[in-house]
C-alpha positions as CSV (number, residue, x, y, z in Angstrom):
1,X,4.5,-7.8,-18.2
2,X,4.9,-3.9,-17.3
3,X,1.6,-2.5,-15.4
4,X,0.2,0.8,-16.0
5,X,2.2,2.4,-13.4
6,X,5.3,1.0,-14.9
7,X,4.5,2.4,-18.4
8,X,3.8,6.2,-16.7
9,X,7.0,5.8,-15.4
10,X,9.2,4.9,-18.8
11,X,6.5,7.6,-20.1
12,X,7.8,9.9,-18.2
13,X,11.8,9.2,-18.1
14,X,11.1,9.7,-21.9
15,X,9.3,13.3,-21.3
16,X,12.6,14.4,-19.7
17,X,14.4,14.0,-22.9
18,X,11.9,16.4,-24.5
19,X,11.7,19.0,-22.1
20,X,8.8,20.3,-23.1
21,X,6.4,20.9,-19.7
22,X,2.9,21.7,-21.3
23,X,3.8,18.8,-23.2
24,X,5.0,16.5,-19.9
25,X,1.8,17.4,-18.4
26,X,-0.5,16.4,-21.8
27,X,0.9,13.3,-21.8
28,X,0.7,12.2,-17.5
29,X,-2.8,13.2,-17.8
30,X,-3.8,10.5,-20.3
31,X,-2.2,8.0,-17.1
32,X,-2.7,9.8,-14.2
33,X,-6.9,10.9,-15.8
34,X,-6.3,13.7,-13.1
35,X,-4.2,16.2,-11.5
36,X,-2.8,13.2,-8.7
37,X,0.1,14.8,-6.1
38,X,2.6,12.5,-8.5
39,X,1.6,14.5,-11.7
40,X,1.7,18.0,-9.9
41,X,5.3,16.6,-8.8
42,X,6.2,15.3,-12.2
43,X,4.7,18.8,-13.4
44,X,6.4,20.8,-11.4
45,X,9.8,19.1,-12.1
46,X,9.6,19.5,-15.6
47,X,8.8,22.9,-15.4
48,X,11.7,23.5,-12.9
49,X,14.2,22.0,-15.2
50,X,13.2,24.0,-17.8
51,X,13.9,27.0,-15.3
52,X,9.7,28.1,-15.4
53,X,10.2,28.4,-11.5
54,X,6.8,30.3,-11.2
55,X,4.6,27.5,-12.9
56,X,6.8,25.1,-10.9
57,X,6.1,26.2,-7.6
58,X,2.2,26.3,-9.0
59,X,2.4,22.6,-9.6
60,X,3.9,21.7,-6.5
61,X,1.8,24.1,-4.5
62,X,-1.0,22.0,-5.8
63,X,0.6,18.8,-3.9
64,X,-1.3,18.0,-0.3
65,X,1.3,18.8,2.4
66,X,0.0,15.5,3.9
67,X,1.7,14.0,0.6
68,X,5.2,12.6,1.8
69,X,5.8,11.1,-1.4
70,X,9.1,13.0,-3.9
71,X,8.7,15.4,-0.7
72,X,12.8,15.9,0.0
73,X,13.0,16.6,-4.1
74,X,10.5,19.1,-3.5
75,X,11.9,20.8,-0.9
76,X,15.3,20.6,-2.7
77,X,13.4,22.7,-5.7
78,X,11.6,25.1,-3.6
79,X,14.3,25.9,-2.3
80,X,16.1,27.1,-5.6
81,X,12.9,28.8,-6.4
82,X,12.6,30.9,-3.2
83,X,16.0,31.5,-3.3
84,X,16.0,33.0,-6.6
85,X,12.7,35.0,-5.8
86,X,14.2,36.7,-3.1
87,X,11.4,35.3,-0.7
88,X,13.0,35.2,2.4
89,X,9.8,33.8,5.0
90,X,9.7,31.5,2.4
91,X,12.9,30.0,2.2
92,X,13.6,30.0,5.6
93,X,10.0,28.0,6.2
94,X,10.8,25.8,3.2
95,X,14.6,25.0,4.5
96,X,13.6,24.2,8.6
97,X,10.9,21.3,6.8
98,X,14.0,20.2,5.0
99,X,16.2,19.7,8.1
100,X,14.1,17.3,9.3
101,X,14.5,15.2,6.4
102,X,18.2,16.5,5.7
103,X,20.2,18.1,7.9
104,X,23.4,19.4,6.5
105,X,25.4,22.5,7.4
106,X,24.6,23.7,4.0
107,X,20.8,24.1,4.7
108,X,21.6,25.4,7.9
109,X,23.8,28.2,6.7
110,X,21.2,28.9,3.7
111,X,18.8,28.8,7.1
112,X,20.6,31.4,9.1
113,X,21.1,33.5,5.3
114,X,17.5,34.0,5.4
115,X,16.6,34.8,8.6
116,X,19.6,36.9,9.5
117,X,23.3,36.1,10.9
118,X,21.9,37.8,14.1
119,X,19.7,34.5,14.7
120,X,22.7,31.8,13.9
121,X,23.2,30.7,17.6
122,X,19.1,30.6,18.1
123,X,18.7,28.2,14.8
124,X,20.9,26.5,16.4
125,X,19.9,25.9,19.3
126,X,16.8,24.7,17.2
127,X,18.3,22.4,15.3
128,X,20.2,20.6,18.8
129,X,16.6,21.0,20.6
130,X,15.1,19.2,17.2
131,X,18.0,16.0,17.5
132,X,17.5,15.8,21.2
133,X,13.4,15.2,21.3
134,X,13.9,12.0,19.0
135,X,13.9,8.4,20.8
136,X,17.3,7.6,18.8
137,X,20.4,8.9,17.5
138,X,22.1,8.5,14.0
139,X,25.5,8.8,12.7
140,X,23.8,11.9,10.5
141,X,22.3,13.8,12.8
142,X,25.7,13.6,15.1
143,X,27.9,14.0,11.9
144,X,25.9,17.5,11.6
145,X,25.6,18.6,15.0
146,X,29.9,18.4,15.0
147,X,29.8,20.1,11.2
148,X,27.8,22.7,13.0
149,X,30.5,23.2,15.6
150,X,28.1,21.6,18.2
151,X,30.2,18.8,19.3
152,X,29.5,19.5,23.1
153,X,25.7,18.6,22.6
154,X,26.8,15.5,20.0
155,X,29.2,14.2,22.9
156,X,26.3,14.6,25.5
157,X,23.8,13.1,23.1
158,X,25.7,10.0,22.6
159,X,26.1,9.7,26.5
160,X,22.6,10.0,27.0
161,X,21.5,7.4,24.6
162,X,24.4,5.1,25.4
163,X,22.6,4.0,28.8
164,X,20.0,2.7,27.2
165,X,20.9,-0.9,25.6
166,X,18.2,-1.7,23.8
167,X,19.1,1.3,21.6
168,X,22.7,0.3,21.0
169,X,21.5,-3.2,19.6
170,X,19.5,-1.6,17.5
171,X,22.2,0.8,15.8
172,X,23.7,-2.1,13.6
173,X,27.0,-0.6,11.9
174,X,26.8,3.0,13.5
175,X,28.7,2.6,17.1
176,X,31.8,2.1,15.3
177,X,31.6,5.0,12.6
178,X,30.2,6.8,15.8
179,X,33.6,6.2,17.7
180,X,35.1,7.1,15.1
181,X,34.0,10.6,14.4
182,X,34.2,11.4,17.9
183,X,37.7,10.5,17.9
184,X,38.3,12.9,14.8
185,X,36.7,15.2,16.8
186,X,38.8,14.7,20.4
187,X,36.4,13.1,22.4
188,X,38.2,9.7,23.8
189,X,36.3,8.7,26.2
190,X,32.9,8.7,24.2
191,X,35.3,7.3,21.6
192,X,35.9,4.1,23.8
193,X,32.9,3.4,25.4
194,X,31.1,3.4,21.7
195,X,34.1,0.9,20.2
196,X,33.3,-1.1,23.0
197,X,29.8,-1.5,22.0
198,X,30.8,-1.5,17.7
């Protein structure tokens, strides 16, 4: 038997087909009884797909930063809607949140678009310092640090952490896709010693 949440949620998958937001936000409220973070987010959506970018940055203005919940799909839309505003400050602050949660060469040139070309090598340099202070290492954030052109500081990341043992047990499947981009990208020697461990 489907639960209240479960209901809001077919509720709302139905909404979508309507596309009407005043209407979206009607009907969530008869759930939700309130304005909760997931109506402001199911709110704002609805109003960003019907391209109402001003009331959708509203809604999700209304959502607690402390709320982690849809937050990547937030980002994803604020960062449409500050892009088509023109609002610089804002994008750039909206796109360094999202390379924490997604770092891709595309949010780092949309980065470096906002805040000038002149600051590409210091957003950089951000982005390498941001990698380095984490205990681990992932296939992603070494995919994008060679994406980024910064395959010196992927090679010497993968040297540091490949002392430490207890952290190569733990990487499952990644020493071997690990190898093997840094064999794409001419690094042997990191190449072998990760195989070895794959």
């Amino acid at each position: 038997m489907y639960g209240l949440s479960n209901v809001r949620s077919l509720v709302r998958r139905l909404l979508e087909t309507v596309g009407n937001p005043s209407f979206t936000v009607e009907t969530l409220l008869v759930f939700d009884g309130r304005e909760t973070p997931e109506l402001c987010f199911d709110a704002g959506q609805a109003c960003f797909t019907a391209k109402n970018y001003l009331k959708a940055k509203e809604w999700f203005d209304k959502i607690p930063n402390s709320n982690s919940r849809h937050k990547i799909e937030r980002l994803e839309m604020l960062k449409v809607i500050h892009a088509k505003q023109q609002d610089k400050t804002a994008l750039a602050e909206t796109v360094r949140k999202l390379l924490t949660y997604k770092r891709t060469k595309e949010n780092l040139d949309t980065l470096v678009k906002a805040v000038g070309e002149k600051q590409r090598t210091a957003v950089l340099a951000e982005q390498v310092a941001e990698i380095e202070k984490s205990k681990g290492v992932s296939y992603r954030d070494v995919e994008f640090l060679t994406a980024i052109g910064a395959t010196d500081a992927a090679e010497n990341l993968l040297w540091q952490r490949l002392s430490s043992l207890s952290m190569i047990s733990s990487w499952g499947h990644e020493p071997t896709m690990l190898a093997k981009l840094m064999a794409e990208k001419k690094r042997p020697l990191i190449a072998t010693d990760l195989s070895k461990d794959g």
